[in-house]
N, C-alpha and C positions, 0 to 999 in steps of 0.2 A: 596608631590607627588600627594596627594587627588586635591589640588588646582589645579596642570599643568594638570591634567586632567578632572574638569571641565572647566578650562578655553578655554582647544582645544576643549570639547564640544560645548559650547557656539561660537565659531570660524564656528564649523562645521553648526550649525544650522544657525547663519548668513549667510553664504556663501550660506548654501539650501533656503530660504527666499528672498534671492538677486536676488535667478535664477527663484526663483519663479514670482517673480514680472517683472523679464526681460518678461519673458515667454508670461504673459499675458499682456503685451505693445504690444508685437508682436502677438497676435493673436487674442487681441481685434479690434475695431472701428467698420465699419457701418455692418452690422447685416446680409445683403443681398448685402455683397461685393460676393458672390459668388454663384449669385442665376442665373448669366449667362451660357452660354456654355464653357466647359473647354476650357485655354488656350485667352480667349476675354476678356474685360475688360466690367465693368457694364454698362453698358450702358445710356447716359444721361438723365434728364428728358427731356418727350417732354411739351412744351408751349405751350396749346394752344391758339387761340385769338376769341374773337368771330364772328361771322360769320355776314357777313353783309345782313342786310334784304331783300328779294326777289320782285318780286310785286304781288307773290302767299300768301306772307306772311300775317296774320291778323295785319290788322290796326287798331290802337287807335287813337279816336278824342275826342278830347275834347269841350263839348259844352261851347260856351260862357256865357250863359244863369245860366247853373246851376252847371259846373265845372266837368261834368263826361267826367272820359274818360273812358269809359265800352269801351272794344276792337268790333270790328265792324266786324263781320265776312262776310269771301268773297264771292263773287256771284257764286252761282255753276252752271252747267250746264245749268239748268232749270231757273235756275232766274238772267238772266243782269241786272248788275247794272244798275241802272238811268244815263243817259247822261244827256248833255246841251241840250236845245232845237235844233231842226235840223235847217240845214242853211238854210233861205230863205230871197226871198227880193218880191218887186211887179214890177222888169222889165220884158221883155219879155222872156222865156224860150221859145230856140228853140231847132228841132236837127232834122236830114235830114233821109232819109229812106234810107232802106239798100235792093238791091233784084229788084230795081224799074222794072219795064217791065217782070216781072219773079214772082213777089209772088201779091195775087190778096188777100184780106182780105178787112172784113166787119163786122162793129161791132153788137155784137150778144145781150150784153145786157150791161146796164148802172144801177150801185149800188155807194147808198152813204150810208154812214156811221159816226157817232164821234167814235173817242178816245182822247186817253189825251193826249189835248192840240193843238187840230187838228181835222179837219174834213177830210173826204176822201171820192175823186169819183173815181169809177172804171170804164173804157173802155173796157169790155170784145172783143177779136176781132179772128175770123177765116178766115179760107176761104182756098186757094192753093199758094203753093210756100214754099221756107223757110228762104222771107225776114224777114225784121224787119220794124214796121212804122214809119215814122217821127211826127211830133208835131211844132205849134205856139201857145202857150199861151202866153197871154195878155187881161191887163184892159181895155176895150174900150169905147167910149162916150153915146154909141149905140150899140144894136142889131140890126143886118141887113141881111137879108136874101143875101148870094151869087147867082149872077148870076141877081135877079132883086134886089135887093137893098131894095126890102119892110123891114120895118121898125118890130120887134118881140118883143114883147112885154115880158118882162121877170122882174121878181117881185125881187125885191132887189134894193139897196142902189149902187152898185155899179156893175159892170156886167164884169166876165170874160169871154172871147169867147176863145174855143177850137177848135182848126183846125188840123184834126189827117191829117197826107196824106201817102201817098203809099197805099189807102185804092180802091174797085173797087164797081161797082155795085153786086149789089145780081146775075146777072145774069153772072158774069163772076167768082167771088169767090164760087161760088154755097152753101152758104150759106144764111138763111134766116137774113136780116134783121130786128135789134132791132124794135121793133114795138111802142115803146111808143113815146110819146111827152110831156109833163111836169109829171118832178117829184118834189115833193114835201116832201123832207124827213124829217120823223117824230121826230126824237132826234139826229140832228145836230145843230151846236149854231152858226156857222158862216153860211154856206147855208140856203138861202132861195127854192129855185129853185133852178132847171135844165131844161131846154128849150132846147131838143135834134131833130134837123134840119135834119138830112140824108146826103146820100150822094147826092157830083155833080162835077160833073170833074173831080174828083182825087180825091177830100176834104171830110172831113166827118166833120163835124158841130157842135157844140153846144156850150150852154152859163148860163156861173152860176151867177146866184144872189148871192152876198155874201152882208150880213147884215153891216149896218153902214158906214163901209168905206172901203177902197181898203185894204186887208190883204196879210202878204208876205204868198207865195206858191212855190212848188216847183214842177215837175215833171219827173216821170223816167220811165221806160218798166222793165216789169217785163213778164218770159217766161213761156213755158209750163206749161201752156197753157199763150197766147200772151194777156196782157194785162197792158194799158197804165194807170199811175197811178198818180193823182193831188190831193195832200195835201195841205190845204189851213188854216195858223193857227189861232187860239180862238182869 
């Protein structure tokens, strides 16, 4: 009688053991199966990938020389990056006036300058209207005075002559005309001279020495205040 009833003991506690172990099969597994909103199911992981680089981005170069690639940080506001040399060549740069018969300008003063990798002269120019001036630059064999053709003697290797036009006399731009006649700028590397002629007919004159040989150049207008601008490189 003692035995039939440990042995339904033992039966019993099986059975509790069994349901036990049911119990927590079923209410085990992932930890944060129900860290979602009632009723939704977990939600997947999201992949992410990485993000493809900007041109904001900082760039690493690596030098051939010594093998670093120390990251290269980008040009902010204040400091542009370094370009290619700007375009130029030595044929003729031209471009037509804008305003003609309407805007009356006369150049007030002529400045040269170096920077790098370039020399520059400036056309300062005023007067009435709100055209724009034209321009002929080119290398030529000779300085020659328009109109009599005398012969101007200008110091350099080889000689560009500037022809601004839509430009008028002092008396119709009521501006005073540039008053000099050779310049000779003091820490340029390609100018020698500037040999600045006046106006006549239209034309306003001048012709630069540039040292050694014919160098490429370029020229553009730049505004308020109006002035024509020739970069000639090292």
């Amino acid at each position: 009688m003692r035995t039939q009833r440990r042995t339904t003991t033992f039966m019993q506690a099986g059975v509790l053991l069994a349901a036990l172990l049911l119990a927590g099969c079923t209410l085990g597994g992932d930890e944060h199966a129900n860290d979602g909103l009632p009723g939704e199911s977990s939600p997947a992981p999201i992949v992410s990938e990485p993000a493809e680089p900007t041109p904001s981005d900082t760039k690493a170069t690596e030098d051939p020389e010594t093998g670093d690639d120390t990251p290269e940080p980008a040009a902010t506001a204040t400091e542009a990056a370094p370009g290619p040399p700007f375009a130029a060549n030595t044929e003729p740069d031209t471009a037509e006036p804008t305003g003609a018969g309407e805007t009356f300008l006369s150049v007030t003063d002529v400045r040269a300058a170096r920077h790098d990798g370039y020399d520059r002269v400036v056309f300062d120019l005023d007067g009435k209207g709100s055209g724009k001036p034209g321009w002929r630059v080119e290398y030529v064999d000779k300085a020659t005075d328009d109109g009599s053709g005398h012969a101007v003697a200008v110091d350099g290797d080889a000689i560009l002559r500037v022809s601004l036009s839509g430009t008028a006399a002092p008396t119709d731009s009521g501006v005073e005309e540039f008053a000099g006649d050779r310049i000779e700028p003091a820490d340029t590397e390609t100018i020698d001279e500037i040999v600045y002629r006046y106006w006549f007919e239209g034309y306003t004159t001048a012709f630069i020495g540039v040292d050694e040989t014919e160098h490429p150049f370029r020229v553009f207008l730049l505004e308020n205040p109006t002035r024509v601008v020739v970069d000639i490189q090292h």
